[in-house]
C-alpha positions in Angstrom: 13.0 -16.9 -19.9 11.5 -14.1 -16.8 9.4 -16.2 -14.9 7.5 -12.9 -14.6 7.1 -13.2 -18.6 5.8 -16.5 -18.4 2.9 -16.0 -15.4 1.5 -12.4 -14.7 2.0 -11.5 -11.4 -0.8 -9.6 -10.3 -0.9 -5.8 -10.3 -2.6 -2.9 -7.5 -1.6 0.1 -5.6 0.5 -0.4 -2.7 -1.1 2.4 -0.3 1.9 2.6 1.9 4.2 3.6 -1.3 2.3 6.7 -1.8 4.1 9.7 -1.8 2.0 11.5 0.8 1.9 8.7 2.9 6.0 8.6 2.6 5.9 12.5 2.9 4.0 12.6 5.7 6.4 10.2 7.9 9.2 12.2 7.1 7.1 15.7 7.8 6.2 13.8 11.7 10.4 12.7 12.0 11.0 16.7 11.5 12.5 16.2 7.4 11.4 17.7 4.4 9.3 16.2 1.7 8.9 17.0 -1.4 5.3 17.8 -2.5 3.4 15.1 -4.6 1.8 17.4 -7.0 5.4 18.3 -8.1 7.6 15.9 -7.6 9.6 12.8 -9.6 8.8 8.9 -8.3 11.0 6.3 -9.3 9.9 2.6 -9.0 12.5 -0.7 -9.1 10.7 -3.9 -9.8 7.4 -2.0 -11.1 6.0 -5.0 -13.0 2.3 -3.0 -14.9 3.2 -0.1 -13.3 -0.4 0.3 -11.8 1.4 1.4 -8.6 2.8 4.3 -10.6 -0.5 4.9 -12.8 -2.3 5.3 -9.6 -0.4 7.9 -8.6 -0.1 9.9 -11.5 -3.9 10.5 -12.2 -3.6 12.3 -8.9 -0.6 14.7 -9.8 -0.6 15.7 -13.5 2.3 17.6 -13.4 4.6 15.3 -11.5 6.4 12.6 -13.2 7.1 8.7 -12.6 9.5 6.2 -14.5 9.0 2.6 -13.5 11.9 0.1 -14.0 11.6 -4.1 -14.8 13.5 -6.5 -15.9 10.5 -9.0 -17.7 9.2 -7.8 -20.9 5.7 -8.8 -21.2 4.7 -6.3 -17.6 6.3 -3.7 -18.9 4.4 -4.0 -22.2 1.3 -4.9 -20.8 1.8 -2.0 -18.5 2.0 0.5 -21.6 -0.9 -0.7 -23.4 -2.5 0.1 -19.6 -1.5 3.4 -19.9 -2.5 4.2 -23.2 -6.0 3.0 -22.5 -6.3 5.5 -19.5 -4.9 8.2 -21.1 -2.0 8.5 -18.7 0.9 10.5 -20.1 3.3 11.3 -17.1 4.1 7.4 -16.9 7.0 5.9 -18.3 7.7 2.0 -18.4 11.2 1.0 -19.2 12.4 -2.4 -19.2 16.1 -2.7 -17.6 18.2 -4.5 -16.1 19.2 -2.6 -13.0 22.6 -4.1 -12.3 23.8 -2.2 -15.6 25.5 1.1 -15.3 25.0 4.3 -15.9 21.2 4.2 -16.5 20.7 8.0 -17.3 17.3 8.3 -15.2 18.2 11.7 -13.3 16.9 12.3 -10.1 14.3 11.9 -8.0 11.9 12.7 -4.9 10.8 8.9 -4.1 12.2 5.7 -4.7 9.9 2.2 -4.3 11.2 -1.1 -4.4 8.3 -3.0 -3.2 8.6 -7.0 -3.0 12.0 -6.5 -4.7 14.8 -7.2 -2.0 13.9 -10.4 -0.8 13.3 -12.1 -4.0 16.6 -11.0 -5.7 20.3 -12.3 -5.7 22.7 -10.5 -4.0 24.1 -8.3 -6.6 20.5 -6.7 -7.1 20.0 -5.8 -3.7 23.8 -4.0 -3.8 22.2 -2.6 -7.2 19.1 -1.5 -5.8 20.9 0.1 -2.9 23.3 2.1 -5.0 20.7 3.0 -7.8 18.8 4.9 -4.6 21.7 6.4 -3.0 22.5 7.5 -6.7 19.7 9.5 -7.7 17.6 10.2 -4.6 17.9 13.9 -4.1 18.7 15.9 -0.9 15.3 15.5 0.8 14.3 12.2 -1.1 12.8 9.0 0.7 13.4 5.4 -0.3 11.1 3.0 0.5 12.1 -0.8 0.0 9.7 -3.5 1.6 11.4 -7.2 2.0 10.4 -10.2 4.2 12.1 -10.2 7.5 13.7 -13.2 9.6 12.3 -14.2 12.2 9.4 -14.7 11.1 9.6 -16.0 8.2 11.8 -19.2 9.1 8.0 -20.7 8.8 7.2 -19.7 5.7 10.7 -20.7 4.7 10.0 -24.5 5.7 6.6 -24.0 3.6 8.6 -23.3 0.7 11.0 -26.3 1.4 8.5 -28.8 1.2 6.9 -26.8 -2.2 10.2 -26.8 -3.7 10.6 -30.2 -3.5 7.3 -31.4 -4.3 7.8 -29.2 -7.9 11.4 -30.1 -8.3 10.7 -32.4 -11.5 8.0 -30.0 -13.1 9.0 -27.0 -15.3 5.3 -26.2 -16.4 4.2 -23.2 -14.5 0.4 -24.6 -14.4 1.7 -28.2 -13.6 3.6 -26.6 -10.9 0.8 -24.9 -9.5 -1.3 -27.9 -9.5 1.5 -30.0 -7.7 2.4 -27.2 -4.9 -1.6 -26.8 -4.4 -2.2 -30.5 -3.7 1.0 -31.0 -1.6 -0.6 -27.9 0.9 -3.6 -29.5 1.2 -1.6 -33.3 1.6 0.7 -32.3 4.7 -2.9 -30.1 6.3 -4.5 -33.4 6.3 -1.1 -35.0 7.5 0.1 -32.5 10.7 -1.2 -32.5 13.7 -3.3 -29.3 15.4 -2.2 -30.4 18.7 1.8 -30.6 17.6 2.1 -26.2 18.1 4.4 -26.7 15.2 3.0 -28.8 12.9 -0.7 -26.3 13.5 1.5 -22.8 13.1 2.5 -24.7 9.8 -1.5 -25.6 9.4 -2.3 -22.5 9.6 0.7 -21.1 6.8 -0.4 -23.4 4.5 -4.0 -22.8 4.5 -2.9 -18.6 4.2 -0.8 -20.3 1.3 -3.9 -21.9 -0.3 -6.0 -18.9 -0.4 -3.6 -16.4 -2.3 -3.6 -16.1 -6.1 -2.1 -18.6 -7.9 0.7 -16.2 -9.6 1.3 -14.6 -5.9 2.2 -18.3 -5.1 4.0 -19.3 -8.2 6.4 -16.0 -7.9 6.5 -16.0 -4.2 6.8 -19.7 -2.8 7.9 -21.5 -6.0 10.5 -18.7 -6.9 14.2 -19.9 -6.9 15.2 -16.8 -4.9 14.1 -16.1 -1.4 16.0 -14.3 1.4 14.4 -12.7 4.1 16.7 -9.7 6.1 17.4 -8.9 9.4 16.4 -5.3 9.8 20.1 -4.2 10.8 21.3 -5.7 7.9 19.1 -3.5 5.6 20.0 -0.9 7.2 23.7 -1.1 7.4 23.6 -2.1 3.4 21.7 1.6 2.7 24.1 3.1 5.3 27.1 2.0 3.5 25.6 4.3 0.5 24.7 7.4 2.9 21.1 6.5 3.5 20.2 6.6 7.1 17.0 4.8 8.4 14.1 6.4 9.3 11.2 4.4 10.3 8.5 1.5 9.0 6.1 2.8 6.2 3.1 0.5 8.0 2.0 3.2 11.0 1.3 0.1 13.6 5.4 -0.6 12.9 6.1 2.9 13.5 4.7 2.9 17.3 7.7 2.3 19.0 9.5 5.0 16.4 6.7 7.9 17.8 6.2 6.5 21.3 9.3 4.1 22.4 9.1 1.7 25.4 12.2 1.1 27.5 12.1 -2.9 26.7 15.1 -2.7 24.3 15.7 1.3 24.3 18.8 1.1 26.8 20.1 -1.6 25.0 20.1 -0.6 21.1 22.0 2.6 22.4 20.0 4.7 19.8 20.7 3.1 17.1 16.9 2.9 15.6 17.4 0.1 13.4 18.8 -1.6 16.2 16.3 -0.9 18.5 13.4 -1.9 15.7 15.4 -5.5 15.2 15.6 -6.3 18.5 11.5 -6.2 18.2 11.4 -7.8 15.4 12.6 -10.9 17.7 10.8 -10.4 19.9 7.4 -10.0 17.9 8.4 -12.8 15.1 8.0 -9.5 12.6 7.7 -11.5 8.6 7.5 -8.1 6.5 9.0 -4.8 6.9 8.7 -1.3 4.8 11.7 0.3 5.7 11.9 4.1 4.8 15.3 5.6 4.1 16.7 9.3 3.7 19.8 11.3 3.2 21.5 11.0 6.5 21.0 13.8 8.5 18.6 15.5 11.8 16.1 12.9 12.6 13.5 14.4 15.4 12.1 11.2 16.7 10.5 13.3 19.5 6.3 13.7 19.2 5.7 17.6 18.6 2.9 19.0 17.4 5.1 21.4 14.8 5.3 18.0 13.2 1.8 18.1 12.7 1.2 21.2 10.7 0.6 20.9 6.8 -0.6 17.7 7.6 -3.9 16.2 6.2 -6.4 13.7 7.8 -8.9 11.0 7.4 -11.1 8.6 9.4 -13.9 6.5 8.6 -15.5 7.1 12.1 -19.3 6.8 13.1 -20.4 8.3 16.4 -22.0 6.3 18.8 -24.5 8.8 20.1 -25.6 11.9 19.5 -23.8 13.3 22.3 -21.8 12.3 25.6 -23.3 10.6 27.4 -24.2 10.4 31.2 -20.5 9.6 32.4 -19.5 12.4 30.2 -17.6 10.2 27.0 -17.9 10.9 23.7 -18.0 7.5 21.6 -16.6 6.7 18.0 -17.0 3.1 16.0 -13.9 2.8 13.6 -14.1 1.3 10.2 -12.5 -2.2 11.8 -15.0 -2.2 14.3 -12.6 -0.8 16.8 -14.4 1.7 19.5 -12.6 4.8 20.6 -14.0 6.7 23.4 -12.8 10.1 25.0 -14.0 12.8 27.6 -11.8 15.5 26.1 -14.8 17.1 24.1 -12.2 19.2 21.7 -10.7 15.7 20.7 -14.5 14.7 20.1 -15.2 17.7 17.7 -12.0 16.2 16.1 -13.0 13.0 15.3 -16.2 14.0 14.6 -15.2 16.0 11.6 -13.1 13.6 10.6 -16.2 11.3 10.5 -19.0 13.2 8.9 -15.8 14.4 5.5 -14.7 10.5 5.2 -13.4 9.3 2.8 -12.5 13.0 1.9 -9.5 14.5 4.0 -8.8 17.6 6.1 -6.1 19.6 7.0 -5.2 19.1 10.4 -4.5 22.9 11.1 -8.0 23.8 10.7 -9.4 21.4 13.4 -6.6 20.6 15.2 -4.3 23.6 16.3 -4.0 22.5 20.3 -0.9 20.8 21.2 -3.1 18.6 23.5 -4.8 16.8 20.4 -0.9 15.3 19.0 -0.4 12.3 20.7 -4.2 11.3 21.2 -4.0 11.5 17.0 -0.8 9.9 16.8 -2.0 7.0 18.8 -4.7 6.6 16.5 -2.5 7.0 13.7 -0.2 4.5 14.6 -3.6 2.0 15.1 -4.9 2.7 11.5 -7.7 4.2 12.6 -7.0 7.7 11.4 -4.3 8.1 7.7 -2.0 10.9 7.5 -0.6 12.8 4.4 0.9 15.9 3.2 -2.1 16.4 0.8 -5.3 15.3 -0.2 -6.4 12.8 -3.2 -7.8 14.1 -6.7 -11.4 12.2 -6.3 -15.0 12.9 -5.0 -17.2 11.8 -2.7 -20.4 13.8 -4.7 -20.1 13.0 -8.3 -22.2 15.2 -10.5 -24.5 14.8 -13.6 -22.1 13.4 -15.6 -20.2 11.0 -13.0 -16.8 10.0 -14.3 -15.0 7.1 -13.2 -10.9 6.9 -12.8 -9.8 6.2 -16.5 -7.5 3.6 -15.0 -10.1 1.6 -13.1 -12.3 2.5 -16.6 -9.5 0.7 -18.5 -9.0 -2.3 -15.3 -12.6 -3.1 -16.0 -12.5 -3.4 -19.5 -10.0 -5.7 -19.2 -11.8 -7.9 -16.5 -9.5 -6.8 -13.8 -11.6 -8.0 -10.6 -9.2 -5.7 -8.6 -9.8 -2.0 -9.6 -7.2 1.1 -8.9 -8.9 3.5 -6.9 -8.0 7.4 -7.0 -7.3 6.9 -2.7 -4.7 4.8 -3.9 -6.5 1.5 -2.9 -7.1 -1.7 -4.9 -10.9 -2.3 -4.5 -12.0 -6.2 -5.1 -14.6 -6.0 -8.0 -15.6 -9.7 -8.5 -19.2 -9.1 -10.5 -18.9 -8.1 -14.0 -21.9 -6.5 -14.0 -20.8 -3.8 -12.0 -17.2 -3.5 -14.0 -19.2 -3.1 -16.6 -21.3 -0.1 -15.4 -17.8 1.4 -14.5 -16.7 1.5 -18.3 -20.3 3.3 -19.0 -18.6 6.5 -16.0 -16.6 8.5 -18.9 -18.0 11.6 -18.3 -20.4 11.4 -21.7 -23.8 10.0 -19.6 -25.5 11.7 -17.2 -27.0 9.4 -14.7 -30.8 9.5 -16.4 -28.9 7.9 -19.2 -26.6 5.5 -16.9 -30.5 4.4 -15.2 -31.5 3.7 -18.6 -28.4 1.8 -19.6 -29.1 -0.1 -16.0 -33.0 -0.9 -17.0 -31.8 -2.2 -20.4 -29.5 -4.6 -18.8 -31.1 -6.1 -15.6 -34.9 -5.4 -16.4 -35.6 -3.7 -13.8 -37.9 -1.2 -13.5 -37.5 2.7 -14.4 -38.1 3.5 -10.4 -35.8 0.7 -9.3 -33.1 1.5 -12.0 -32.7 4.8 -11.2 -32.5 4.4 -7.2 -29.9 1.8 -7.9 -27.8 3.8 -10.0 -27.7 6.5 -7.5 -26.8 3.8 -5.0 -23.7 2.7 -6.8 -22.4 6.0 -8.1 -22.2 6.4 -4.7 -20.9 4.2 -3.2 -18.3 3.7 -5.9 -17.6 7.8 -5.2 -17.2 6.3 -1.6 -14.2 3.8 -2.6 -12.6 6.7 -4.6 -13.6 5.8 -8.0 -15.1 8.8 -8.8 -13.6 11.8 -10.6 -14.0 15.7 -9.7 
């Protein structure tokens, strides 16, 4: 039997798989996209499909098929559907090393935490089944664990292996991988810098979800790639690499050093493995197109069409007496700048977070590209080729996503969010208060609902359903 029929493997949007996300890579590398709101996506390995159902509330009239070979996702993953009212989704179950599958073509093609975790002849499949029905200005994205760093993780899954060898009971399994993790933390030595890297991967271990590492470490399959190998499999079919989906991987792509240039002769992939060495990279999110023209020079032509977003809070009202203009970052980072044109920038991208905007109306100088792009490529500022279907001011009658609606009902602690984010909702309470956001109360009623529940006051009740319409409308929960 699937071991993915036996234990669920837990389901949420992968940001970097979004099409505008992919679309806007290829837009910065000079290539075409094709736009999300009319467009075909294609996912490998798709288990629910909430990836896919993500993305479809935000483009009606575009189209995605999602592919998996385990039953019970696929099913579960149409039930899903049908409780959000999503019709431009299809589930198939299939086995993709099977000829012929009939799908047509498409814009996008996602394999995410396929590659590494298959045998051989999958990966060929997987590589083919892209080549096969990506059209001319398609992108492929396929994400994989990557040696060198992962030789670690591989001894990890050594001593898991064998501590489960005897048990075929997934639960049992769990129980006996859990208490070997924390056996060999008590065991090995924090002043051994082996033994502690190991310390520290097996307490990482201990605090995913049990399914994550039942599939993941337990698994019989596991083979992390060298870049260049990846590479030459999807050049082999006519796919030619073009950068990492993750923007802090994409750096040296937009703003190469001279480390390794001279000696990967411009070969990208090459140059990218020879920093995979040297950084001890574990996971990559390799995109891949039609070979063909790839401008890997910055220009700010790349830039046009472009939409932005940054969760920045000014520090200061104003520069200040050395004549720097200050920003706080949503990871605490702190960027400051004297160029007060980059400052109106950022502080427009501030004051419309989490809503986008298009970089041609605030950001026309050719000055402003690579102070954005370094930003970009530190995750302090997200780039796409269009904005998300959500808002930031619900109305009378606040709707929630019908997808995080349906999550909820189902007890889902992580919620699909229309920025194509999963958003951790532990307390049922508050799930439960999503499920109410249909779009048939108006918030005097949803206050009311509130009081009934907790007790509270009609005062209190009514300032705190304000407070977390908006700040769910905040996380992109919230409908238009």
């Amino acid at each position: 039997m699937n071991p993915y029929d036996l234990v669920r493997y837990p389901n949420w949007p992968v940001s970097e798989t979004h099409p505008t996300s992919l679309g806007a890579f290829a837009t910065l590398f000079g290539r075409a996209a094709a736009p999300f709101s009319a467009c075909r996506v294609l996912e490998v390995g798709c288990g629910e499909g909430v990836n896919l159902m993500s993305m479809a509330l935000g483009a009606p009239n575009s189209e995605f098929v999602g592919l998996d070979l385990a039953e019970a996702p696929i099913a579960a993953g149409r039930d899903m559907a049908r409780s959000a009212g999503i019709a431009n989704v299809s589930l198939v179950q299939r086995d993709i090393t099977q000829a012929h599958l009939g799908l047509g073509e498409f814009d996008y093609v996602i394999a995410h935490g396929v590659y590494a975790w298959v045998p051989p002849a999958v990966r060929e499949a997987l590589m083919r089944l892209a080549a096969s029905c990506l059209r001319p200005s398609g992108l492929f994205y396929v994400s994989y664990n990557v040696r060198p760093g992962c030789r670690l993780r591989q001894a990890l899954r050594d001593l898991l292996r064998d501590a489960t060898r005897h048990i075929e009971d997934p639960v049992l399994q769990l129980d006996a991988a859990r208490r070997a993790l924390a056996r060999y933390i008590d065991l090995w030595s924090q002043d051994d810098p082996f033994q502690n890297a190991l310390i520290e991967e097996a307490r990482d271990a201990l605090k995913r979800p049990p399914a994550v590492l039942y599939h993941d470490e337990l698994g019989d399959i596991y083979a992390p790639q060298l870049l260049v190998d990846v590479a030459a499999a999807a050049r082999a079919e006519g796919l030619e690499y073009l950068c990492d989906a993750k923007p802090s991987l994409s750096a040296e792509a937009l703003f190469p050093s001279k480390k390794f240039l001279s000696e990967s002769k411009e070969d990208w992939a090459r140059f990218e493995q020879l920093l995979d060495f040297a950084d001890m990279r574990r996971f990559r999110r390799s995109i891949f197109c039609r070979a063909g023209k790839i401008d890997r020079q910055p220009r700010h032509e790349h830039l046009r069409g472009l939409w932005a977003s940054a969760d920045l809070t000014p520090l200061g009202a104003s520069a200040d007496e050395t004549g720097s203009f200050a920003f706080r970052a949503h990871n605490g980072a702190e960027i400051v700048t004297q160029d007060r044109r980059f400052a109106t920038v950022l502080a427009n991208l501030g004051e419309t977070f989490p809503q986008c905007v298009p970089l041609d109306a605030i950001a026309s100088e050719p000055t402003l590209t690579e102070p954005l792009l370094r930003l970009f490529v530190s995750r302090i500022v997200a780039l796409q080729t269009e904005p998300m279907r959500f808002t930031a001011a619900p109305g009378e009658r606040p709707i929630a996503s019908p997808l995080a609606r349906a999550q909820a009902a189902q007890g889902e602690s992580f919620l699909a969010s229309l920025r194509h984010k999963p958003v951790q909702m532990e307390d049922a309470a508050v799930r439960a208060f999503v499920t109410l956001m249909d779009g048939t109360r108006t918030r005097d009623d949803l206050a009311h609902e509130m009081e009934r529940r907790t007790g509270m006051t009609p005062a209190a009740a009514t300032a705190r359903t304000a407070a977390a319409v908006d700040g769910l409308a905040r996380l992109g929960l919230m409908m238009a």
